[in-house]
C-alpha positions as CSV (number, residue, x, y, z in Angstrom):
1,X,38.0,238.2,1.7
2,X,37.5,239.0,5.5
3,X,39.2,237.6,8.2
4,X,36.2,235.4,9.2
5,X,36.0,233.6,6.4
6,X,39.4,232.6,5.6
7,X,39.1,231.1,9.3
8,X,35.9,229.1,8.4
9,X,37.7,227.6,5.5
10,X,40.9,226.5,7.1
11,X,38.5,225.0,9.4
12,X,36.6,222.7,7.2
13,X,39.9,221.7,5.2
14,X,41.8,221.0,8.7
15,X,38.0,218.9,9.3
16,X,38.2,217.4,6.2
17,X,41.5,216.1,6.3
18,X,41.1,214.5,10.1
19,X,38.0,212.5,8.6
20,X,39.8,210.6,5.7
21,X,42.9,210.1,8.2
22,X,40.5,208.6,10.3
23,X,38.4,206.1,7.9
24,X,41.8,204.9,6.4
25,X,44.4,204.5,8.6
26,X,42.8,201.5,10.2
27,X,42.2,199.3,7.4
28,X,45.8,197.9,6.9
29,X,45.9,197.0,10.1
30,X,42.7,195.0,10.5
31,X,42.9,193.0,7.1
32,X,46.6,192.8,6.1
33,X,48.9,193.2,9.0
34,X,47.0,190.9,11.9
35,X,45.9,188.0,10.1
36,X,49.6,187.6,8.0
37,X,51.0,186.7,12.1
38,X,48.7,184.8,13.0
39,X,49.2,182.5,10.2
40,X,52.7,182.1,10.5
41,X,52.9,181.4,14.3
42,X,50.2,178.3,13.5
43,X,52.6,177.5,10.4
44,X,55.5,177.4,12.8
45,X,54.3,176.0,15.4
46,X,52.8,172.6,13.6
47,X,56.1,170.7,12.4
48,X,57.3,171.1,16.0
49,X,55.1,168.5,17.2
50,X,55.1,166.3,14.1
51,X,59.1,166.3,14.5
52,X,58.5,165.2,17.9
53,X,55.9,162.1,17.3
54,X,57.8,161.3,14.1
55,X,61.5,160.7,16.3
56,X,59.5,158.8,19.3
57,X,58.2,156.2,16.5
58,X,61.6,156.0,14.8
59,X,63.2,155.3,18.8
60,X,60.6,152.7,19.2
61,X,61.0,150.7,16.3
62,X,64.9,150.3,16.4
63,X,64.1,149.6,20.3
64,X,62.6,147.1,19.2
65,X,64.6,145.3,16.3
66,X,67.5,144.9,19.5
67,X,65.0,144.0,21.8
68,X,65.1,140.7,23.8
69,X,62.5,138.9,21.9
70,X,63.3,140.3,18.3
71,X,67.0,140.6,18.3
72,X,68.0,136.9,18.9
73,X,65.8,135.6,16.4
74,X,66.8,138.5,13.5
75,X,69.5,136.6,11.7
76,X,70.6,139.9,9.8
77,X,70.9,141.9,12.7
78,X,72.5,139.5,14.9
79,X,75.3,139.0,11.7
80,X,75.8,142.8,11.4
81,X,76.2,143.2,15.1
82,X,78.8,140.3,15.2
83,X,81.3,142.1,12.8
84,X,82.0,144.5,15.5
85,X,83.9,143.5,18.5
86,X,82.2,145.9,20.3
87,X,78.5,144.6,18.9
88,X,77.4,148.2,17.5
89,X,75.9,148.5,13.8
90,X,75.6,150.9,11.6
91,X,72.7,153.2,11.8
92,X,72.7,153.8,7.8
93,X,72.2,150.3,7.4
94,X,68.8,150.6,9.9
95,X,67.6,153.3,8.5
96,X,67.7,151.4,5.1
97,X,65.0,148.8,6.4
98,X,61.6,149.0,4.9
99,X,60.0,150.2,8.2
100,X,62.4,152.7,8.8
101,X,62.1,154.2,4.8
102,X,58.4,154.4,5.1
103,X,59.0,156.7,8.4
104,X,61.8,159.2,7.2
105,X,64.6,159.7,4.8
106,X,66.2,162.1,6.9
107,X,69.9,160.1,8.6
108,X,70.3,162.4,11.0
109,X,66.7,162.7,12.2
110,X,67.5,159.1,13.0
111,X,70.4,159.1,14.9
112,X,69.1,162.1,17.0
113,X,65.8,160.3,17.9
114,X,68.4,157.0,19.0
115,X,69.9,159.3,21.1
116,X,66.7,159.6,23.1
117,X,66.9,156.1,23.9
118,X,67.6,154.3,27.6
119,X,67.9,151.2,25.5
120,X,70.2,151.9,23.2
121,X,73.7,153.3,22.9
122,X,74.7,155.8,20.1
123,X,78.6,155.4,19.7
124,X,80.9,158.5,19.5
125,X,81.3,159.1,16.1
126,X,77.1,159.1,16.0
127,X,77.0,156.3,12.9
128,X,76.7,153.2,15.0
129,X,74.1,152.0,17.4
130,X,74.2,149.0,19.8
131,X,72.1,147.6,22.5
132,X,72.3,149.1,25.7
133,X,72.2,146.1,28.0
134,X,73.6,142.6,27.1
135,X,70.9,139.8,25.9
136,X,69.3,138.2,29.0
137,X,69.7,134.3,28.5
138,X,66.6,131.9,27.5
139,X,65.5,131.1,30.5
140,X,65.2,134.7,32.2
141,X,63.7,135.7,28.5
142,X,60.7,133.2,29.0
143,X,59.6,134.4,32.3
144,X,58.6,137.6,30.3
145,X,56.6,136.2,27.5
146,X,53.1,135.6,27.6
147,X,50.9,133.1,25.7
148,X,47.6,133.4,25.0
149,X,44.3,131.9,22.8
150,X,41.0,133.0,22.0
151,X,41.7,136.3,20.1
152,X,39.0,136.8,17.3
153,X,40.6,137.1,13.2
154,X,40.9,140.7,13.2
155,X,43.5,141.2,15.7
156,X,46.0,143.6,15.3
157,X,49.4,144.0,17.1
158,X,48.3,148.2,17.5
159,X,44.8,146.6,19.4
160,X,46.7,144.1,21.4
161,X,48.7,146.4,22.8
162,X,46.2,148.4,23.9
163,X,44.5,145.8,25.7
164,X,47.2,145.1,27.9
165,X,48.7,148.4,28.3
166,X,47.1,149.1,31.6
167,X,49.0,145.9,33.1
168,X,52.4,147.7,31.5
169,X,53.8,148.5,28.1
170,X,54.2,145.1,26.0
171,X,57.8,145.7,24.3
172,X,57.1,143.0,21.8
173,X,53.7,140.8,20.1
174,X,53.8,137.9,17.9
175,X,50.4,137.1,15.9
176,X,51.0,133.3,15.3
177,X,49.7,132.3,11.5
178,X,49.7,128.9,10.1
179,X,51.4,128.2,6.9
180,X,48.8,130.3,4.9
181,X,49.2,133.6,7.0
182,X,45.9,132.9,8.2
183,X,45.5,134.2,12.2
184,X,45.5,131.0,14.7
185,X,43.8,133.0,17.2
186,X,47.1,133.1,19.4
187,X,49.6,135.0,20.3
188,X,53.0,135.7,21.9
189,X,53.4,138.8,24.4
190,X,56.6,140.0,25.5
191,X,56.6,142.3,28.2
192,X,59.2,144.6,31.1
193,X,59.0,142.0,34.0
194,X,57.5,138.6,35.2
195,X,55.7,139.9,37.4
196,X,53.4,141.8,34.9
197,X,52.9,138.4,33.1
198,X,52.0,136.6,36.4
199,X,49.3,139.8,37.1
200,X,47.7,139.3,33.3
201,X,47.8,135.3,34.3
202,X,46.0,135.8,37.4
203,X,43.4,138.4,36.6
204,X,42.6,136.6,33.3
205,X,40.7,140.3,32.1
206,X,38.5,139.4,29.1
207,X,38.2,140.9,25.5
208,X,34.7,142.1,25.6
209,X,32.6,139.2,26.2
210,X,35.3,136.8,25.0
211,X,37.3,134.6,27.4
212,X,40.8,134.5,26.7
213,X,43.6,131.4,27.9
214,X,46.8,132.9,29.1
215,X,50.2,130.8,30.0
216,X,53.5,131.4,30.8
217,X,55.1,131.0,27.5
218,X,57.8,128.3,29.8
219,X,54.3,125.7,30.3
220,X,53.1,126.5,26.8
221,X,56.2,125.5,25.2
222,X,56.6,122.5,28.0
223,X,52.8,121.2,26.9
224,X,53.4,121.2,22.9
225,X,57.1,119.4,23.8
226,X,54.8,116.6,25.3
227,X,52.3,117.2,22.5
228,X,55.2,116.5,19.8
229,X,56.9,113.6,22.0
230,X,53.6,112.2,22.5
231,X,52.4,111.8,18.4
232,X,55.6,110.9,18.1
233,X,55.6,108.1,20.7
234,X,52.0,106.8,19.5
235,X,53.5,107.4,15.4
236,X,56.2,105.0,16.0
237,X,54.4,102.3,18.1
238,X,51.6,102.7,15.3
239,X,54.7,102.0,12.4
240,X,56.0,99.1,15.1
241,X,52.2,97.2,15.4
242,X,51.6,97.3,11.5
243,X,55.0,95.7,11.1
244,X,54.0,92.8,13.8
245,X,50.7,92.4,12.1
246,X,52.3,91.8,9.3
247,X,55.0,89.6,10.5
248,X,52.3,87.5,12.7
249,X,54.9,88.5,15.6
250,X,52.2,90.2,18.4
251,X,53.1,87.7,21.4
252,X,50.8,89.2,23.6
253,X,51.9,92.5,23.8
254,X,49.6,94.2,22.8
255,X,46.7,92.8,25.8
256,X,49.9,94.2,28.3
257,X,49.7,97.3,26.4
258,X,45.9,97.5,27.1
259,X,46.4,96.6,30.5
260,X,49.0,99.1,31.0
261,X,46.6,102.1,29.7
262,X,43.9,101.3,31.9
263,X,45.3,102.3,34.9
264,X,43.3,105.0,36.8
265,X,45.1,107.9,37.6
266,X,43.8,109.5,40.8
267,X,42.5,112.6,41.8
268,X,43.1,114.2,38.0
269,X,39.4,114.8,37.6
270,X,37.7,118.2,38.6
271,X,33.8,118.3,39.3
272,X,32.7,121.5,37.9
273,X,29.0,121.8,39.3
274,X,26.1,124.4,38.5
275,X,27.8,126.2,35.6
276,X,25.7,129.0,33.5
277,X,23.0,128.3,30.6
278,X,24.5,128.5,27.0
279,X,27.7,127.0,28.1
280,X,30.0,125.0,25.4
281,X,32.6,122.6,25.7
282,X,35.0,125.0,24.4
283,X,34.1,127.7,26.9
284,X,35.2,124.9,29.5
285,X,38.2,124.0,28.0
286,X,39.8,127.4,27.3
287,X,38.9,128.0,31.2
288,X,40.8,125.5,32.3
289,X,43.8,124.4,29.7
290,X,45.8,127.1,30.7
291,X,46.4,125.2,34.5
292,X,48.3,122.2,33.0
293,X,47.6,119.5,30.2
294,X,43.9,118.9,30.0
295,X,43.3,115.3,28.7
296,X,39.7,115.0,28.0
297,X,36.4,117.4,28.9
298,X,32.8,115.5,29.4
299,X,29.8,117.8,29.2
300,X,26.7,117.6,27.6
301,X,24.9,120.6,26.3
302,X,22.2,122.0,28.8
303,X,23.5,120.2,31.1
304,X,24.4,122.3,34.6
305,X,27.8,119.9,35.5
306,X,30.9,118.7,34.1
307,X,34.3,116.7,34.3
308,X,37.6,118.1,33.3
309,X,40.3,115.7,33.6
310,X,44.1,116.4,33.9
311,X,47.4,114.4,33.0
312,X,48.5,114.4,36.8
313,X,47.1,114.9,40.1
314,X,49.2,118.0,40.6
315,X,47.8,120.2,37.1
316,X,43.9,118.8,38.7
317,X,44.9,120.2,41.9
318,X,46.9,123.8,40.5
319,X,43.4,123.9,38.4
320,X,40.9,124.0,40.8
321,X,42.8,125.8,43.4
322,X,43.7,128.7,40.6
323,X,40.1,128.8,39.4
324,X,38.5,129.2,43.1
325,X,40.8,132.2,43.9
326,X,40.4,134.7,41.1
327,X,36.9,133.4,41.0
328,X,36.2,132.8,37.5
329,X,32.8,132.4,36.1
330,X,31.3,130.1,32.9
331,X,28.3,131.4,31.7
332,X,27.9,134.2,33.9
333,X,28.0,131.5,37.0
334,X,30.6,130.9,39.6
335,X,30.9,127.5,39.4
336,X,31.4,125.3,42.4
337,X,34.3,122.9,41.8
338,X,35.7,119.8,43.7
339,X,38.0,117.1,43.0
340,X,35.9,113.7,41.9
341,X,37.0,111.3,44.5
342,X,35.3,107.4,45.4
343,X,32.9,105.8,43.9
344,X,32.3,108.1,41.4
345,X,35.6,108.4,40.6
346,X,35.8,104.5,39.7
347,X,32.7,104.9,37.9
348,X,34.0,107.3,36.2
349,X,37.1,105.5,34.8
350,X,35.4,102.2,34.1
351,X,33.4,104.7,31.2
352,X,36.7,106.4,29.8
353,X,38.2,102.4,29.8
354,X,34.7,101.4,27.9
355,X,35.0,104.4,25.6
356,X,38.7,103.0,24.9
357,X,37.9,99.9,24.3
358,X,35.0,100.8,21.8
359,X,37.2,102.9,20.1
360,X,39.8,100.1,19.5
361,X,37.1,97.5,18.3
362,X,35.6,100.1,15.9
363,X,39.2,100.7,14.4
364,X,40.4,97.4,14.0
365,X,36.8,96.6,11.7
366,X,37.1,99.3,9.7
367,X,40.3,98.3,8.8
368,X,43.3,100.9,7.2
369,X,43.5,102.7,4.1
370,X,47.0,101.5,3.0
371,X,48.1,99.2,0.0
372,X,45.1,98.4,-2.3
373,X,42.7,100.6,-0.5
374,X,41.0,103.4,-2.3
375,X,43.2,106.6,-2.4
376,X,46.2,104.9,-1.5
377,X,49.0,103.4,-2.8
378,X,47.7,100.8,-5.5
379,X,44.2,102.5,-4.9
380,X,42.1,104.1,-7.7
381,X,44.4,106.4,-9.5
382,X,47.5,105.5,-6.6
383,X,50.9,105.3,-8.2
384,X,53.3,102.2,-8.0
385,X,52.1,98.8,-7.8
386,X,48.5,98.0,-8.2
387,X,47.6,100.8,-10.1
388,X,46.0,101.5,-13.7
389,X,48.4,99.1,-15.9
390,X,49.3,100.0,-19.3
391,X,46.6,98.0,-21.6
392,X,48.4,95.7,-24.2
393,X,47.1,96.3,-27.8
C-alpha cells in the first residue's frame, strides 16, 4: 500500500473520530447537568422565606396574647404569669394553644421567632417569655381604644385591619356579638397611641359608601353607664308607681313628676338645614351620636331639614362645632347647621311635651299585661294562680 494512501486513511479515521466527539460531548451538559442546578437553588431557596413569614406570624400572635388589651382580660394567662415572681411563663405552655398548634409544632422555631420581639422578653434559659413593658393602668389603656358602629355582617378582624392600617398598625380588634355570635355591627380597636385614635375620630374616613360612628372607647363606655343607670332609674320608679297604684298611695306625685320633665333644656337642639336627597334618619343619627348622647332625631323623609337634640348644651355645642370643621356631608350635601334658639326653640319643646303627654294617655288606656292578662301570669296557659284548674270529675 503506498504512502499516499495510508495518509488518506489516517485522515478520514482522525475526521471521523473529531465528528462523533463533537455531536456527543454536548448532550450531557445541555439536558442533565444544567437543569439538575437550577432546580435545587429554587428548591433551596423557597423554605427560606416561608421560615421567615411563618416566625413573624408566630411573634405577632404571642405579641398579642400579652398585649395591653388581651392580656388583662385572659384569665389563664394572667394566672400562669402570676406564679412567677418575676411574671415570665413558659413558652411550652404557649406554644400548646390552639392558634399556636395550627401554625408550627416546631418549640424552638417558637422561641427563636420571640426573640425577634421589642415586646417581649425571652428569659435566659430561652423556656420562658414575659412582657416587655409593665401593663399600662385603665385609664391610660382607654385613651388607645377606639369604638365604632356601622360595619356591614361580613367583617373580618384581617379586613378591619386593613382599613385602618394607613392611620397606624391596630395591635388589637374586638368584633362585638350578641349572645348568639351574631355580628352587632361594632367593634373595639386598640391601637399604638391616642393620638392615632383622635386622627381616625376626626377624619371619620368611610367604608366605601358606608358612614361609620367612631368614639373614644372612654365616652362610649361613659354613654351605656348612663344608658344602664338610666333603665335602671326608670325600672325602679316603674316597680315604685305600680306599687302606689295599687296601694291608692299617689299623693300627687306623680303631676310633680310631670312637671319636673317638662323642663326645656336650652340650646341642646341642632338645626341641620339643606341635607342631600335619599337621606334616613339613621344616616343622621350615626352622624351625629358619636358627639355626646343624642336624645331624640326629628326628620321626615324627603324632607331637606332636621332637628337633632342632645342631653346637655355642651354635647349640642361639641356636635355642631365637630361636624362644621371636618366638614361632613349627609347625602352627598354639606349641611348648614345652627343651634335652634327663640321662638322656635319654644315651639319646638311645647311638641316634644305634647308628644309626652300623648304617649302617657295612650299607655295608661291600654292598660298592662300583668296578673290575669293574656300571656301573663294567670293568663291563657300562665302558671300560678288563675290559670287552667284541674277539672273535678
Amino acid at each position: 500500500m503506498s504512502t499516499s494512501l495510508l495518509f488518506e486513511c489516517a485522515e478520514s479515521s482522525s475526521n471521523n473520530t473529531k465528528k462523533m466527539t463533537d455531536t456527543a460531548t454536548p448532550v450531557p451538559e445541555t439536558v442533565v447537568d444544567t437543569p439538575a442546578v437550577v432546580v435545587a437553588d429554587a428548591a433551596v431557596a423557597a423554605p427560606a422565606k416561608d421560615d421567615a413569614s411563618l416566625s413573624h406570624k408566630i411573634m405577632k400572635q404571642v405579641e398579642y396574647y400579652f398585649s395591653d388589651s388581651n392580656f388583662p382580660r385572659d384569665k389563664f394567662l394572667k394566672g400562669e404569669a402570676a406564679k412567677n415572681p418575676e411574671g415570665y411563663v413558659n413558652i411550652i405552655t404557649i406554644a400548646d394553644f390552639k392558634r399556636m398548634k395550627e401554625m408550627t409544632s416546631d418549640l424552638q422555631l417558637v422561641t427563636d421567632s420571640l426573640k425577634n420581639s421589642s415586646r417581649l422578653q425571652v428569659s435566659p434559659d430561652e423556656k420562658q417569655v414575659r412582657r416587655t413593658d409593665p401593663l399600662p393602668d385603665d385609664e391610660e389603656h382607654a385613651k388607645k381604644v377606639l369604638y365604632s358602629k356601622g360595619w356591614p355582617a361580613e367583617t373580618t378582624i384581617e379586613t378591619v385591619k386593613e382599613f385602618f392600617a394607613p392611620y397606624g398598625a391596630s395591635t388589637s380588634v374586638r368584633l362585638r356579638r350578641r349572645i348568639n355570635n351574631q355580628f352587632k355591627g361594632s367593634l373595639l380597636a386598640d391601637f399604638e397611641s391616642e393620638e392615632i385614635v383622635q386622627k381616625i375620630i376626626t377624619e371619620a374616613p368611610k367604608n366605601g359608601e358606608i358612614t361609620l360612628l367612631y368614639q373614644t372607647f372612654k365616652q362610649f363606655s361613659e354613654e351605656k353607664k348612663q344608658e344602664k343607670l338610666a333603665k335602671l332609674k326608670l325600672k325602679t320608679e316603674q316597680g315604685g308607681e305600680k306599687r302606689k297604684k295599687r296601694d291608692g298611695d299617689d299623693d300627687g306625685e306623680k303631676e310633680e313628676e310631670i312637671k319636673e320633665e317638662e323642663k326645656m333644656v336650652p340650646n341642646t337642639i341642632i338645626q341641620i338645614k339643606e341635607v342631600g336627597a335619599g337621606l334616613h334618619m339613621g344616616d343622621i343619627k350615626q352622624a351625629f351620636a358619636q358627639y355626646g348622647k343624642l336624645i331624640h332625631v326629628n326628620y321626615t323623609a324627603g324632607a331637606d331639614n332636621a332637628l337633632a337634640r342632645y342631653e346637655t348644651e355642651e354635647m349640642a355645642k361639641r356636635a355642631m362645632e365637630s361636624f362644621i370643621a371636618e366638614k361632613k356631608e349627609l347625602a352627598g350635601k354639606i349641611p348648614v347647621l345652627s343651634i335652634l334658639t327663640g321662638e322656635e326653640e319654644e315651639n319646638e319643646w311645647k311638641s316634644i311635651f305634647e308628644l309626652k303627654q300623648r304617649a302617657r294617655q295612650n299607655g295608661g288606656n291600654r292598660g298592662g299585661r300583668g296578673r290575669g292578662g293574656r300571656g301573663g301570669r294567670g293568663g291563657r296557659g300562665g302558671r300560678g294562680r288563675g290559670g287552667f284548674k284541674k277539672q273535678k270529675n
